[in-house]
ZAMARGU-4260 file (C-alpha; in steps of 0.2 Angstrom, whole numbers, plus 5000, padded with zeros to 4 digits):
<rodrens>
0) 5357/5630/5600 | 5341/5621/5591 | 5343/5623/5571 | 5328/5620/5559 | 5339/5612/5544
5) 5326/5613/5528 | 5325/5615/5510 | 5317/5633/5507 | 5301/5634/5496 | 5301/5652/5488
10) 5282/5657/5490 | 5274/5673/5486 | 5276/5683/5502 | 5261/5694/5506 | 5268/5710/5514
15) 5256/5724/5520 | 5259/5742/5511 | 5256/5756/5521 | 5261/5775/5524 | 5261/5778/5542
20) 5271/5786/5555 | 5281/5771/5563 | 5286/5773/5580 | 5292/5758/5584 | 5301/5744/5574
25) 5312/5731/5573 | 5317/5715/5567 | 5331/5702/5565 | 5340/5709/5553 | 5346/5720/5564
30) 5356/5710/5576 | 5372/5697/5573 | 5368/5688/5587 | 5351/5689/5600 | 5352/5688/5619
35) 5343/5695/5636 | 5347/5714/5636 | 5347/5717/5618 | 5341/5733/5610 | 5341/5736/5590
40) 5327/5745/5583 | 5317/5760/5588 | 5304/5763/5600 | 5305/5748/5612 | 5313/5742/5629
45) 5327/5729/5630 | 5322/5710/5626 | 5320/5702/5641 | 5324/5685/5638 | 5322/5670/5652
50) 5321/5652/5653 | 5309/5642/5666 | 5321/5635/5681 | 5326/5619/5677 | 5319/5619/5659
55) 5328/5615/5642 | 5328/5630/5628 | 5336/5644/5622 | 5335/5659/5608 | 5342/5660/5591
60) 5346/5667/5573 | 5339/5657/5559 | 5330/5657/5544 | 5307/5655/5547 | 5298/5639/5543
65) 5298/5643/5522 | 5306/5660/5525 | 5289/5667/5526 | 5294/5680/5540 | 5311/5682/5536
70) 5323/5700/5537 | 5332/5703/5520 | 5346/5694/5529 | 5337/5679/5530 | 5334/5679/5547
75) 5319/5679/5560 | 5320/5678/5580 | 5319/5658/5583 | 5316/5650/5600 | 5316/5633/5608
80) 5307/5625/5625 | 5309/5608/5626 | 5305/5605/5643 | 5297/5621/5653 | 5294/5636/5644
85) 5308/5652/5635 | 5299/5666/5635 | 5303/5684/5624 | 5297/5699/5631 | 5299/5718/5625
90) 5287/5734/5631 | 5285/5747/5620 | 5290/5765/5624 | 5272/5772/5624 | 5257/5762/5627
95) 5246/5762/5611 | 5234/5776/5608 | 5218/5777/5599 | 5221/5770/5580 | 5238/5764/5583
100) 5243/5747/5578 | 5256/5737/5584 | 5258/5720/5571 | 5272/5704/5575 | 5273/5690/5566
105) 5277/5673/5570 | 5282/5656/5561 | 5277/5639/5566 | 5278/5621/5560 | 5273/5605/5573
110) 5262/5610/5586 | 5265/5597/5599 | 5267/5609/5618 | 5263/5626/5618 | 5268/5642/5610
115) 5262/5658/5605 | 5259/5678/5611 | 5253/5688/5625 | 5249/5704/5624 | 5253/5713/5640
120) 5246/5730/5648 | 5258/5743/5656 | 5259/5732/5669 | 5265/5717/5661 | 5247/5707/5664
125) 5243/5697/5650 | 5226/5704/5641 | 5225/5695/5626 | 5233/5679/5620 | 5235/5669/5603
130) 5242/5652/5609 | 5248/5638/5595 | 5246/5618/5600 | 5238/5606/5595 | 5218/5610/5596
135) 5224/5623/5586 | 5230/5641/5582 | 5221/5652/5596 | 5204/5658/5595 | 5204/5653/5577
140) 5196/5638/5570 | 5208/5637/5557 | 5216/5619/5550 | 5234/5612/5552 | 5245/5619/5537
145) 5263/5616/5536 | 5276/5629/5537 | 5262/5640/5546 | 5266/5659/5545 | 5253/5671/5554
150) 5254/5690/5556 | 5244/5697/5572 | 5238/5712/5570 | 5231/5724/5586 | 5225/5738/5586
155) 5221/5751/5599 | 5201/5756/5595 | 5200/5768/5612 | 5211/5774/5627 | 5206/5757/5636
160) 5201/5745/5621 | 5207/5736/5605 | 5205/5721/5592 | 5215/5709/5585 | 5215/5702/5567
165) 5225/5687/5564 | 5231/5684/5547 | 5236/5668/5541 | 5250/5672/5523 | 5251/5654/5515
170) 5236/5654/5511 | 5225/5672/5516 | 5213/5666/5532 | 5208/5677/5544 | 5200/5681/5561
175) 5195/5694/5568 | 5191/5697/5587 | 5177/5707/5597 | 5183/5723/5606 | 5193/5717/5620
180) 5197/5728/5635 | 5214/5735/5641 | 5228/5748/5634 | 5242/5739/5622 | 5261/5742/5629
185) 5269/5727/5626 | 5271/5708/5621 | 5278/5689/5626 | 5284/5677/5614 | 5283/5658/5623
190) 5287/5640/5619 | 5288/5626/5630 | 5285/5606/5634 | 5288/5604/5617 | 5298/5589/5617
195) 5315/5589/5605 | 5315/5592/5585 | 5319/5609/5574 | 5301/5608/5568 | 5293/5613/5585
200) 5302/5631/5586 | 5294/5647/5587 | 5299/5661/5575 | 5295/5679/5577 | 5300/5696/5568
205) 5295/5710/5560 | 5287/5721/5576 | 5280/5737/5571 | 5270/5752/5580 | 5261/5764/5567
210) 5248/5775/5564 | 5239/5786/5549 | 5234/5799/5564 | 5245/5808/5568 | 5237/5814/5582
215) 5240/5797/5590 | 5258/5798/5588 | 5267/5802/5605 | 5274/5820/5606 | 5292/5815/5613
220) 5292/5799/5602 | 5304/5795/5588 | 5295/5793/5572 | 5299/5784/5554 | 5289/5789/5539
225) 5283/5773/5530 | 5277/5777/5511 | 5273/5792/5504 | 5264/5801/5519 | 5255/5818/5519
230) 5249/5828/5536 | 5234/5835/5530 | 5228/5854/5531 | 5219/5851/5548 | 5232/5841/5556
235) 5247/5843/5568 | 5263/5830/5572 | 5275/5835/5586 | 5291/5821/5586 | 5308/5821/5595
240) 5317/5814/5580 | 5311/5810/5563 | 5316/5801/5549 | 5312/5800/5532 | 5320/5788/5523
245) 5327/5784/5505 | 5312/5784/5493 | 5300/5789/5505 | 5291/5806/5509 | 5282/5818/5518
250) 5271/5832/5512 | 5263/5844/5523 | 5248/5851/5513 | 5242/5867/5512 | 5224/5872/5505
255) 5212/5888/5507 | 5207/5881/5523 | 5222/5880/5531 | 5242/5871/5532 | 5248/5857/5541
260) 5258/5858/5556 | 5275/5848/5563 | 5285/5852/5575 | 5304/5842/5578 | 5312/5844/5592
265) 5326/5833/5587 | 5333/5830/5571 | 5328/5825/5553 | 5337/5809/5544 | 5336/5799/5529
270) 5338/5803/5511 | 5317/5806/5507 | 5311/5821/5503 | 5303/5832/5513 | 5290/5844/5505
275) 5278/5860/5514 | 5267/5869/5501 | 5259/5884/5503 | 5240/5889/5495 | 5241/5906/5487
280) 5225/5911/5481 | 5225/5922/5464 | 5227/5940/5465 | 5214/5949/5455 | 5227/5958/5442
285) 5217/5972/5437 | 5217/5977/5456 | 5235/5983/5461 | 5230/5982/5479 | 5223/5965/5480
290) 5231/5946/5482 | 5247/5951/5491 | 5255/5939/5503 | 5270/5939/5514 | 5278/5924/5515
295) 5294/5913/5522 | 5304/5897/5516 | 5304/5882/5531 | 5317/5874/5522 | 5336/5878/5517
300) 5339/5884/5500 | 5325/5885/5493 | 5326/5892/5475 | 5317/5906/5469 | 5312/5898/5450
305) 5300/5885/5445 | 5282/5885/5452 | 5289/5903/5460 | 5293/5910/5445 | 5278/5905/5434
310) 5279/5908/5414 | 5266/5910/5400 | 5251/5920/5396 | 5239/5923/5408 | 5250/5919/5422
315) 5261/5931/5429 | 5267/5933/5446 | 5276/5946/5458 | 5289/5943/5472 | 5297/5955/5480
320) 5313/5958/5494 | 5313/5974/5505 | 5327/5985/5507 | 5326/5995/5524 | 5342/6006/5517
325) 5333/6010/5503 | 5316/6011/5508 | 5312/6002/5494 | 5302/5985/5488 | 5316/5975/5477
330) 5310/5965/5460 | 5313/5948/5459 | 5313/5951/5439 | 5327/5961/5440 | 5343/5950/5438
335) 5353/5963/5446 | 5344/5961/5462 | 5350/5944/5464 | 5335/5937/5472 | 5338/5919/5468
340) 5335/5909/5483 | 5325/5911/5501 | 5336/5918/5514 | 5331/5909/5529 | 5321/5922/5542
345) 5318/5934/5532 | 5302/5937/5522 | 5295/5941/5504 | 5282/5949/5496 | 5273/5940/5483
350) 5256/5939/5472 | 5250/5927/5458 | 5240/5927/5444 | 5232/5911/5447 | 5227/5901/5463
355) 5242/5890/5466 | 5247/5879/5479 | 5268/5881/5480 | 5280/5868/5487 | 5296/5872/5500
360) 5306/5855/5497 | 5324/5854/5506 | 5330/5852/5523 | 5319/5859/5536 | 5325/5872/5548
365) 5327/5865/5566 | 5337/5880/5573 | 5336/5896/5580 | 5336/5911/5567 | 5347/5926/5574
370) 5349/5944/5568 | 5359/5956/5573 | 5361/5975/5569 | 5351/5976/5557 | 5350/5995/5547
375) 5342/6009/5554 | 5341/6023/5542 | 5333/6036/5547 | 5321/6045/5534 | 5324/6031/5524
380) 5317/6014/5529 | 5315/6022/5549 | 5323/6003/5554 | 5308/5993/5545 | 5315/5976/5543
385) 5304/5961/5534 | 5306/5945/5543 | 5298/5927/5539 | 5293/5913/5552 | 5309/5898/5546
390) 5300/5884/5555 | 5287/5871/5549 | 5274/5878/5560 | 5267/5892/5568 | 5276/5904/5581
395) 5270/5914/5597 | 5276/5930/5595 | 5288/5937/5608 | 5285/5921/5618 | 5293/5926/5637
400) 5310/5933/5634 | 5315/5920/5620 | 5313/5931/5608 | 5328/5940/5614 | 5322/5956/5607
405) 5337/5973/5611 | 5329/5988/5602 | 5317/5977/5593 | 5299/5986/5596 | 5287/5973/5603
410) 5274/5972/5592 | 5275/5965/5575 | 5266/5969/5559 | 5257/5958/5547 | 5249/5959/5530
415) 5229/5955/5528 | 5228/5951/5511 | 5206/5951/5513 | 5208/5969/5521 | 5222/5976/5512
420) 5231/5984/5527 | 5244/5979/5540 | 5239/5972/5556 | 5248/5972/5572 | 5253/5956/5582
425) 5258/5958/5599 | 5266/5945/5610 | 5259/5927/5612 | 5252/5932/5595 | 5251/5919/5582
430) 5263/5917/5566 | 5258/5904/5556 | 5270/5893/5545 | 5278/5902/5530 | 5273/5920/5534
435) 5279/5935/5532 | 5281/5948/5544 | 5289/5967/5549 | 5298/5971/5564 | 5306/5989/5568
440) 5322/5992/5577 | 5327/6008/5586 | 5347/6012/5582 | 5358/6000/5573 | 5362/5992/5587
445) 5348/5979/5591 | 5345/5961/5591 | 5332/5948/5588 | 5332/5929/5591 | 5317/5918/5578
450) 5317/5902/5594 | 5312/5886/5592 | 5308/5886/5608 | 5293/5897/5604 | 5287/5885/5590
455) 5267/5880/5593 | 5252/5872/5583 | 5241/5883/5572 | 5235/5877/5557 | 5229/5894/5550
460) 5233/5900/5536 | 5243/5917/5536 | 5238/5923/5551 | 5229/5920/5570 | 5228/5934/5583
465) 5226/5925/5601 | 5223/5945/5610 | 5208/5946/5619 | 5212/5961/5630 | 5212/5976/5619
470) 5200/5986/5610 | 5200/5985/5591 | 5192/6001/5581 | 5192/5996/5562 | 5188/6007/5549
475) 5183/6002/5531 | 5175/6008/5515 | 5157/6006/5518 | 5157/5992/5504 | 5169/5982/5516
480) 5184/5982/5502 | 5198/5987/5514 | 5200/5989/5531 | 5209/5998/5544 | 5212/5991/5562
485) 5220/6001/5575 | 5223/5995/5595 | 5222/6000/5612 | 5231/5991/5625 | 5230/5989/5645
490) 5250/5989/5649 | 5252/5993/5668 | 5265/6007/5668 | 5264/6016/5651 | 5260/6033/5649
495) 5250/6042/5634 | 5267/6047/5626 | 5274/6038/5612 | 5283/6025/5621 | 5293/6013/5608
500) 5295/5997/5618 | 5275/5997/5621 | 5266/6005/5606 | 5267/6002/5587 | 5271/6014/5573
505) 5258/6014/5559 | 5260/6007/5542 | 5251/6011/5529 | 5243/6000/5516 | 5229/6001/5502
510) 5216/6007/5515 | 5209/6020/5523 | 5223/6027/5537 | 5218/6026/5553 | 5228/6028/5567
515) 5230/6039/5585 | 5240/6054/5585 | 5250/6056/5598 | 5263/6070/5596 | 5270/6067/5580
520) 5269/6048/5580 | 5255/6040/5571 | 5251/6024/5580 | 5242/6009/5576 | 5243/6002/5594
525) 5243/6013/5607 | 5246/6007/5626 | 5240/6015/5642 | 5237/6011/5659 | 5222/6013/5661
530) 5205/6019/5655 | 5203/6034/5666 | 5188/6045/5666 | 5188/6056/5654 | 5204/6051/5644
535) 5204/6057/5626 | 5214/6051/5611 | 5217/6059/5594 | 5214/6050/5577 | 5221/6053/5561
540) 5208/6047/5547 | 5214/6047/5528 | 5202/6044/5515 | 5204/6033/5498 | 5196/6035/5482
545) 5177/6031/5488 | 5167/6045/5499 | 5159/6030/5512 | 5164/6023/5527 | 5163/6020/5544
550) 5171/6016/5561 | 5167/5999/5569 | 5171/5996/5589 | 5176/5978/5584 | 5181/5972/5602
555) 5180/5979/5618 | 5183/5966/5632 | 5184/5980/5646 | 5167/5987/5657 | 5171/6006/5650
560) 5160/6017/5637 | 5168/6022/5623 | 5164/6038/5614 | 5169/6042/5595 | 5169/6061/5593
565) 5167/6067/5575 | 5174/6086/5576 | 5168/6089/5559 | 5149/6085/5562 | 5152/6088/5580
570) 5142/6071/5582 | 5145/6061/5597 | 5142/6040/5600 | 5144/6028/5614 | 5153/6014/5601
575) 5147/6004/5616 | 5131/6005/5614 | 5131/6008/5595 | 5145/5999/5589 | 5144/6007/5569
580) 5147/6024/5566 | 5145/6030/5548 | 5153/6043/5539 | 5159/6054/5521 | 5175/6058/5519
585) 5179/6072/5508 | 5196/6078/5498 | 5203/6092/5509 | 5197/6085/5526 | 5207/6088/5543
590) 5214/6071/5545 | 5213/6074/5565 | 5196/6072/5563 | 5192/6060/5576 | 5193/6061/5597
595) 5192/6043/5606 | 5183/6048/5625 | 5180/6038/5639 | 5168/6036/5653 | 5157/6051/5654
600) 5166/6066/5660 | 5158/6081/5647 | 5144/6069/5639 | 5127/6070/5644 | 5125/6050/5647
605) 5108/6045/5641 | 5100/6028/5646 | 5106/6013/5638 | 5094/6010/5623 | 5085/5992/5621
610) 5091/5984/5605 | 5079/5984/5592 | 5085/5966/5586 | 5094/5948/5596 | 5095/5930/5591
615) 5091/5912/5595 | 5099/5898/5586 | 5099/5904/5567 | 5084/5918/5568 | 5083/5934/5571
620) 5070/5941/5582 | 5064/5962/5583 | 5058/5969/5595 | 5051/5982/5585 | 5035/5981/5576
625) 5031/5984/5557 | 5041/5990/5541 | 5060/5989/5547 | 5077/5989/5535 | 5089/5976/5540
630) 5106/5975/5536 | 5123/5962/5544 | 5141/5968/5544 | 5155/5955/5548 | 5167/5963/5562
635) 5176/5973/5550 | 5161/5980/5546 | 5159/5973/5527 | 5139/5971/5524 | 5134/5954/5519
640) 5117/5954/5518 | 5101/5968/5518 | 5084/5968/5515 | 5065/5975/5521 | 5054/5965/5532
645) 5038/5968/5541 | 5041/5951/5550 | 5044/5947/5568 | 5058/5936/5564 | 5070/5929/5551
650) 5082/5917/5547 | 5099/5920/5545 | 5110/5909/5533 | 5128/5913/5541 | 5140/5902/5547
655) 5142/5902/5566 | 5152/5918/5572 | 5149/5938/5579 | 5142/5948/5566 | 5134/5965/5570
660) 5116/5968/5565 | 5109/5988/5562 | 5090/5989/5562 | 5082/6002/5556 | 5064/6012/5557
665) 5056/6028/5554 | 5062/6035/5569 | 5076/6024/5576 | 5090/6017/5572 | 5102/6003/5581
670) 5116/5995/5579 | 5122/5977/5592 | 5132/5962/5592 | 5122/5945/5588 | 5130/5928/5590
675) 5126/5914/5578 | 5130/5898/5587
</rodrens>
C-alpha cells in the first residue's frame, strides 16, 4: 500500500455552509479500512473498486495532500496506479433531480499520468469529466499549485441537464461550465500510468447529494437535515427515514396562507429539534362567536403553557377539552381540569386574542392513533367525541377501510371559523395538519383507528373538502357573517330514513340552523338513492339575531332541477336556475319552513330564462340594456361588491374563483354563476 509521508501545513479550510436535505453522504471517516464492496454512508451503492489487469495500484486510508479534504479522523479515500489505471466507482440511489447537487472532492499533488472524475449516467456512461495531468486540471485553465485541493460541484439544472462548478480551496479559483446534457446518477474516481511516488496519488472524500427543494427529494429516500431547515407554507417533503441531527433543526411553517407538509414513513433520529407551528389568526374579543379554532398536537407531549397559555393585558386566550359524559366544553384555566398537556388524537378548542403563530416541538407522531369505546351518553353528549388529526400532515378521511370505523358514523364534523358553524367531511375528505374534528359513535361499544396509512399532502390550512358529488344548500345572514351548509348525497342503497352509517346528525354553531328533518332527526347530510321525480325533503330553518337572509344552491353537480319551497310565502324557485333565494325570518316562525322538490312533478315548469349577465376574462357583460343594480356574492352567499350602472360591461376586481352575480332591473331580476379565470 502507497503512503504520502508529509509534514501537515494547517490552512484555513473553506467548507461550504448549507441547510439542505442530504440524501446521500459519506466520507472516510466512516470506515477502518476501504475495499471493493464497502458500504458506509447513506444514500449510495457499494464501492466498486477495480484494478486494470496487469496493472500496479491499489486503495487506501490516509491523510489528503495538506489535510485539505480530510474527515475529522484525519482521513480521506487515497488511491494509487502506477502502471494501468484503479478506478473507484459508487452510483447513487436515485439519479439527481431538478436543483439537486451532488459535490466530491478530491486532493492532488504531482500530476505526471492521469487522474480525475467521471460522472456517469444510470447507465454507467461517462457524461462529464474532470481529468488531472499534466496540461492541466480539466476544462480549467488553471496554474500548477501544490498540495491541490478542488471541490467539484454538479448540479442537476433539469430532468436531463446539469452544470458543473469546480472550486479550487487553496487559493478560491473557479470555473464554471455551460449546461451539459444528461441525468447525474453516479461517479468514478481514476489514477493511472503514474509512475511510482506518494506525491502522484488521488485523494477523494466528502460525497454529498442535497437539495433546498424539497420537492426534489425522492419520496422513498432517506434524508439528513443539514443546518437549520424550514419547509415553507407552500411545500411538502415525503421521506422513508429522517434524521435530524444534534444541533440541527427543522421547522415546518405555518402562515395565513397555509402549513407545510411532511410525511415519514419510516422513523425520525438524532437529537435536533423538531418544530410545526400553527397560524392562528386573532379572534375579535368583543365577538363571542368569532376566531374559534379546533386544533391537534403532531407531536408527543406537547405542553399546554407558554405561547399556549399567553399572559398580559390585551392578550388573552381560550382553550378548551370536551367532555362527551358531560356534555360539556372543559376550561383549560380551571386547574382542576387538569388540562396540561395535548393528548395525542384528540382535539381542542381554542381562540386568541392576537394573531399568533404557535409551535408543536417534540417527537413527531409516526403511528397509528386507536380508540376504543369511547362514552355514549345518551341525552348527554349523544356519543360526540372531539378528535384531532396526530400527524405532521393532512388525512383523507375514512380512506378505504383503514379507518377501521365499528359504530363510528361516516361522516365527520369540522369547524369553519369564517362561517361560524360546523361542516361536514365525508370520506376522502380532507383533514389538514393540526385540526380538530368531531366524530359520533352509536353505543359504547365502537372503534376508530387515526392511520398512517391514510396520511396525504395538503397544505391548507384548517380545512379542504375534495366532494364534488353532492349538492351544497347554504344558508347565511344576508350580510354574509355566518353561514349554514347542509348536504345531499347520491349513496346507492339508502333510503329517505334516518340511516346512521350514511347521514349526518346536525350540529349547531353560531349561525342560522339549517338542516332536513327527517323524523325526528335533524340532519346536516342527508343520503338518498337517487333524485326521483318529485322527491321532497323537509328543512328546519332557525333564525339568529338579524331579520335577513337567504338560501344559496352552492353546488349542484347532478342534471336535476332543484325547487326551494317557502310554505310561509308559498313562493316557489328553481335554485337551478336562480341559485339565491332571499328571505326574513321573524321570532315565532315554524322552523319547518322550507320543502326541497325535485324534477317537476306539481310545478308548473316555465322556460329556462336567459341570464341577464356572463363574463369574459375579468369583465362583465349584460345582456340587458339601461339603468341595472349589480350586486356579487361569494358561494356562501356573503355580497362583496354592488353598485348601479347603465353600462354594457364592467370590470370585476376579484381574484379567479365562482362567485354568483344577481342583476337587477325594473322588471326582472336574475341571479347565475360566473367564473373568473
Amino acid at each position: 500500500m502507497k503512503k504520502t509521508i508529509f509534514t501537515i501545513i494547517l490552512m484555513a479550510i473553506i467548507v461550504p455552509t448549507f441547510s439542505q436535505y442530504i440524501t446521500s453522504e459519506d466520507n472516510a471517516g466512516n470506515y477502518s479500512t476501504w475495499s471493493n464492496g464497502d458500504n458506509q454512508g447513506m444514500g449510495f451503492t457499494a464501492w466498486e473498486t477495480l484494478l486494470d489487469e496487469g496493472g500496479t495500484g491499489g486503495t487506501f486510508l490516509y491523510s489528503s495532500y495538506g489535510g485539505l479534504i480530510n474527515s475529522p479522523n484525519g482521513n480521506a479515500f487515497g488511491m494509487w496506479g502506477e502502471n494501468g489505471y484503479m478506478n473507484a466507482k459508487r452510483m447513487f440511489s436515485y439519479p439527481l433531480n431538478p436543483n439537486q447537487t451532488f459535490t466530491i472532492e478530491l486532493s492532488v499533488n504531482w500530476r505526471d499520468g492521469n487522474r480525475g472524475i467521471d460522472i456517469l449516467n444510470s447507465a454507467g456512461g461517462v457524461i462529464f469529466n474532470f481529468n488531472i495531468n499534466n496540461d492541466g486540471y480539466g476544462p480549467t485553465t488553471w496554474g500548477w499549485y501544490e498540495n491541490s485541493a478542488i471541490r467539484l460541484t454538479i448540479t442537476q439544472t433539469a430532468v436531463n441537464s446539469f452544470q458543473v462548478t469546480a472550486f479550487r480551496i487553496n487559493d478560491n479559483a473557479t470555473w464554471t461550465s455551460e449546461s451539459l446534457s444528461g441525468q447525474v446518477n453516479g461517479f468514478k474516481a481514476y489514477v493511472g500510468n503514474t509512475g511510482d511516488g506518494d506525491q502522484k496519488n488521488l485523494y477523494i472524500n466528502n460525497f454529498k447529494v442535497e437539495t433546498a427543494t424539497p420537492s426534489s427529494v425522492p419520496s422513498t429516500a432517506d434524508v439528513k437535515i443539514n443546518g437549520n431547515v424550514t419547509l415553507n407554507y407552500n411545500e411538502s417533503l415525503t421521506v422513508n427515514n429522517l434524521e435530524i441531527p444534534s444541533g440541527q433543526s427543522l421547522t415546518i411553517e405555518s402562515t395565513e396562507n397555509g402549513t407545510g407538509s411532511l410525511i415519514v414513513n419510516g422513523s425520525i433520529n438524532g437529537s435536533g429539534t423538531f418544530t410545526m407551528q400553527r397560524y392562528i389568526a386573532a379572534a375579535d374579543w368583543t365577538i363571542g362567536t368569532d376566531g374559534w379554532h379546533l386544533l391537534s398536537s403532531p407531536v408527543a407531549s406537547q405542553s399546554i403553557s407558554g405561547v399556549w397559555t399567553p399572559t398580559g393585558s390585551g392578550n388573552d386566550y381560550d382553550f378548551y377539552a370536551w367532555s362527551e359524559a358531560d356534555n360539556l366544553w372543559l376550561n383549560q384555566k380551571v386547574s382542576g381540569n387538569n388540562i396540561t398537556t395535548f393528548e395525542t388524537g384528540k382535539g381542542y378548542l381554542v381562540a386568541y386574542q392576537q394573531t399568533s403563530t404557535k409551535s408543536f416541538t417534540g417527537s413527531p407522531n409516526l403511528n397509528d392513533k386507536s380508540f376504543s369505546n369511547l362514552s355514549y351518553n345518551s341525552g348527554q353528549g349523544n356519543g360526540w367525541h372531539l378528535l384531532g388529526n396526530p400527524f405532521s400532515c393532512a388525512l383523507k378521511w375514512n380512506e378505504g377501510t383503514l379507518w377501521a370505523l365499528n359504530n363510528v358514523a361516516n361522516t365527520a364534523k369540522i369547524w369553519n371559523s369564517t362561517q361560524k358553524s360546523y361542516i361536514d367531511i365525508v370520506q376522502n375528505g380532507i383533514i389538514p395538519a393540526t385540526q380538530g374534528f368531531f366524530i359520533q359513535v352509536s353505543n359504547a361499544t365502537n372503534g376508530i383507528t387515526i392511520p398512517k396509512a391514510s396520511r396525504v399532502h395538503s397544505t391548507t390550512n384548517w380545512y379542504k373538502s375534495d366532494e364534488g358529488s353532492r349538492v351544497v344548500l347554504v344558508a347565511s345572514p344576508a350580510d354574509g357573517s355566518s353561514a349554514q351548509e347542509t348536504y345531499i348525497r347520491l349513496v346507492p342503497g339508502t333510503t329517505q330514513e334516518f340511516e346512521f352509517e350514511h347521514d349526518a346528525r346536525f350540529m349547531a354553531g353560531y349561525a342560522p340552523a339549517f338542516y332536513c328533518m327527517v323524523n325526528e332527526e335533524k340532519l346536516s347530510t342527508q343520503s338518498l338513492s337517487d333524485f326521483n321525480p318529485g322527491l321532497e325533503l323537509n328543512y328546519g330553518f332557525e333564525k339568529i339575531e338579524t331579520d335577513n337572509y337567504r338560501i344559496v344552491l352552492k353546488e349542484n353537480p347532478f342534471d336535476v332541477n332543484i325547487y326551494l319551497h317557502d310554505l310561509k310565502t308559498d313562493i316557489v324557485q328553481n335554485l337551478k336556475q336562480n341559485p339565491i333565494y332571499e328571505f326574513t325570518s321573524s321570532e315565532g316562525d315554524d322552523p319547518l319552513r322550507f320543502k326541497l322538490k325535485f324534477g317537476s312533478v306539481g310545478i308548473d315548469e316555465k322556460p329556462a330564462v336567459k341570464s341577464l349577465a356572463y363574463v369574459v376574462d375579468q369583465n362583465l357583460y349584460f345582456t340587458v340594456t339601461g339603468e341595472k343594480r349589480v350586486e356579487i356574492f361569494d358561494l356562501t352567499g356573503r355580497i362583496l361588491m354592488h353598485f348601479v350602472t347603465s353600462e354594457n360591461y364592467t370590470t370585476l376586481p376579484l381574484t379567479p374563483g365562482i362567485y354568483f352575480v344577481r342583476v337587477s332591473t325594473p322588471s326582472q331580476t336574475m341571479s347565475s354563476k360566473i367564473l373568473i379565470n
